[in-house]
C-alpha positions in Angstrom: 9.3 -4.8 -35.9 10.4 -8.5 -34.3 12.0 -5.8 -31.5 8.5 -4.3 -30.8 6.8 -7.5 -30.7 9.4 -8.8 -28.4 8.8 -5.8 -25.9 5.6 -6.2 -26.2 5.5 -9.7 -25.1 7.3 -9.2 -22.6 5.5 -6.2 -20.8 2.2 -8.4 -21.6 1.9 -9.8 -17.6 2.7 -6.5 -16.1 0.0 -5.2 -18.2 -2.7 -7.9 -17.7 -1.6 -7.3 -13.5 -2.2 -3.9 -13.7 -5.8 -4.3 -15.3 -6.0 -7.3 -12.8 -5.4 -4.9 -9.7 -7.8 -2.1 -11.2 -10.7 -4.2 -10.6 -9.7 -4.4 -6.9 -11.8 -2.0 -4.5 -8.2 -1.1 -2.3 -6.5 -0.4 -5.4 -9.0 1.2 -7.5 -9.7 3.4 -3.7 -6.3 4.6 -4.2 -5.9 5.0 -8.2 -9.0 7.5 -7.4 -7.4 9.6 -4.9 -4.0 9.7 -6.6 -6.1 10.9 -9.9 -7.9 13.6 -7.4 -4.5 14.5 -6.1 -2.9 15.6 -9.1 -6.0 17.2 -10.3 -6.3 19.4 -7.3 -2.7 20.1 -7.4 -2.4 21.6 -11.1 -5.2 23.7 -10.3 -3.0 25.2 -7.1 -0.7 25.6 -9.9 2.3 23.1 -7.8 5.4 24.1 -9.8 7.5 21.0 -11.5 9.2 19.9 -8.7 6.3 20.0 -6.2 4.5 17.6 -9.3 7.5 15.5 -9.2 7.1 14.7 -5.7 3.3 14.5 -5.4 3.7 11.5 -9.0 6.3 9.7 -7.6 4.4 9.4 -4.2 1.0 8.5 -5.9 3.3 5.9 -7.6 4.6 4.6 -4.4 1.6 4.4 -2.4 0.0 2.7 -5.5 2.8 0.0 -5.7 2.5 -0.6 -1.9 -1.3 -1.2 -2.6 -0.1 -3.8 -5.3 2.5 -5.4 -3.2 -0.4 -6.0 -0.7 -3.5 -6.8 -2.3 -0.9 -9.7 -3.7 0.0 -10.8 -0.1 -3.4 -10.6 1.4 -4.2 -12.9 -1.9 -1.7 -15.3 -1.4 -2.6 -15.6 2.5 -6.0 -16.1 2.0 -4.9 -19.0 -0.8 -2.5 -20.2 1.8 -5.1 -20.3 4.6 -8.4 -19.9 3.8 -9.1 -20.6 7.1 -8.7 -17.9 10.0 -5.4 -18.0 11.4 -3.4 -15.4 13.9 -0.5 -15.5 11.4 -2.6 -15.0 8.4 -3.5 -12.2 10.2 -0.4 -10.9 11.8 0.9 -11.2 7.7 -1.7 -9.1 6.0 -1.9 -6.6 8.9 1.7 -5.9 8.3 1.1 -5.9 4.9 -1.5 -3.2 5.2 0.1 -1.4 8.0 2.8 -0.5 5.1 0.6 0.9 2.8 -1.1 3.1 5.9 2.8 4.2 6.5 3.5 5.2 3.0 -0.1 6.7 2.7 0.5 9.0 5.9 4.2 10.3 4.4 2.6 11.0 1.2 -0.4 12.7 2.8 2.5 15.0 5.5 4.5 15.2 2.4 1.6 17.1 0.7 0.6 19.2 3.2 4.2 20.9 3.7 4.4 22.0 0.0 0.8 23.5 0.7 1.8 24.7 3.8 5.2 26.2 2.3 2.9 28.0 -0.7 1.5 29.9 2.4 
């Protein structure tokens, strides 16, 4: 039981962050389409590894979001006042969660298009 309690303690600020990033709009934005994703694709009946793919991109583009909703935070601590690098930083930032958002979305779209 001291080895559960241990775990537990440790997974405790991965958990609080998650709950933390729920109640941001980005984040949530995207939990909501992953959720409509996957629903949409078991009723098209996607096949294991078609499911595979579509989870582990959800996961990706959802971990992007994470990675940088905590940048754009740390910016705007960092320099709460307007800056071109601030900027420059959190349109990078965003620019890879576009980029991972697109592959997922092309990704998608060729295992629809390959169902015919």
């Amino acid at each position: 039981m001291q080895l559960f309690h241990a775990v537990i303690k440790k997974f405790k600020p991965a958990i609080v962050g998650i709950v933390t990033g729920l109640k941001d709009k980005s984040i949530l934005i995207q939990c909501s389409i992953g959720i409509f994703v996957i629903i949409c694709s078991l009723l098209l009946n996607f096949n294991v590894i078609e499911m595979i793919y579509v989870i582990v991109m959800i996961g990706l583009v959802i971990t992007v979001e994470y990675i940088n909703t905590t940048i754009e935070k740390i910016v705007n601590k960092m320099s709460p006042e307007y800056s071109i690098f601030a900027k420059e930083i959190k349109d990078l930032s965003a620019a890879a969660v576009l980029i991972i958002s697109i592959i997922s979305a092309i990704g998608y779209f060729m295992i629809l298009w390959n169902r015919g």
